[in-house]
C-alpha positions in Angstrom: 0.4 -15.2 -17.3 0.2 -13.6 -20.8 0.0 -9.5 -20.7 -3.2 -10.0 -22.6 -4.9 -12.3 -20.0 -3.1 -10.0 -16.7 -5.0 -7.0 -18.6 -8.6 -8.4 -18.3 -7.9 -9.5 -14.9 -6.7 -6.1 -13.6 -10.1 -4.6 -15.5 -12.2 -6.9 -13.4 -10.5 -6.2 -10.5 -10.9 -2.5 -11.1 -15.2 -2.8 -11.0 -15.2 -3.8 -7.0 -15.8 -1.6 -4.9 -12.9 -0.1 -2.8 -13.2 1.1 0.5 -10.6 3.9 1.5 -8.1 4.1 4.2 -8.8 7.0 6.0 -8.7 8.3 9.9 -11.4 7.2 10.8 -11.2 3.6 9.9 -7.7 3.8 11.1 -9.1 4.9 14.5 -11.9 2.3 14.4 -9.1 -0.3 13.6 -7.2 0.8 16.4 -10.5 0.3 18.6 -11.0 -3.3 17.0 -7.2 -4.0 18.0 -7.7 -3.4 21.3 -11.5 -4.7 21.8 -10.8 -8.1 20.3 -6.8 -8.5 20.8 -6.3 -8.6 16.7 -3.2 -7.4 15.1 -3.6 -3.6 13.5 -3.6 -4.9 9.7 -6.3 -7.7 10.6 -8.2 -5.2 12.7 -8.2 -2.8 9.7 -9.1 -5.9 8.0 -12.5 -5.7 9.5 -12.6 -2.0 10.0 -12.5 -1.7 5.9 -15.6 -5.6 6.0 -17.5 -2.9 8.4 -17.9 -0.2 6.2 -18.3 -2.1 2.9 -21.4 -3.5 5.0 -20.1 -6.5 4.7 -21.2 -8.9 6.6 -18.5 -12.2 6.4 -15.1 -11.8 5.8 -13.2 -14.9 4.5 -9.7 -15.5 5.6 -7.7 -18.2 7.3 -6.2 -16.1 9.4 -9.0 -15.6 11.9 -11.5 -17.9 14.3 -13.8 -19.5 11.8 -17.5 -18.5 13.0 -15.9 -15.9 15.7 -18.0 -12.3 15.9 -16.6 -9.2 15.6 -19.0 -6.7 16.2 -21.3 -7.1 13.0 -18.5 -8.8 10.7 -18.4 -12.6 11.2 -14.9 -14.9 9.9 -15.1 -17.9 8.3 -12.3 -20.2 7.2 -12.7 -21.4 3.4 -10.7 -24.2 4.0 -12.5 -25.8 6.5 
């Protein structure tokens, strides 16, 4: 990828929102993990979906239409 084009993409990237990593989410991740049998880093996956207020997280790596608490996975490539 030309510098040029990696430069625009990084400024786009830069306007979302980012959600910290902090105690608390890592205790509420730590809660998810053992709740719902997740790995840490998925669990802090939804931990970080939960604040956000978001409400689907998309990733192949969970249970397409499964629950978890007010965050719901879908699969993108199904």
């Amino acid at each position: 990828m030309p510098v040029d084009q990696a430069k625009r993409e990084l400024d786009l990237l830069s306007r979302l929102e980012m959600v910290e990593i902090d105690a608390p989410m890592v205790l509420r991740a730590v809660g998810i993990e053992q709740r719902w049998q997740l790995s840490y880093w998925d669990s802090l996956i939804i931990a970080a979906a939960e604040r956000a207020g978001c409400a689907t997280v998309y990733s192949e790596d969970f249970s397409d239409g499964r629950r978890y608490g007010v965050v719901v996975a879908r699969n993108p490539f199904l």
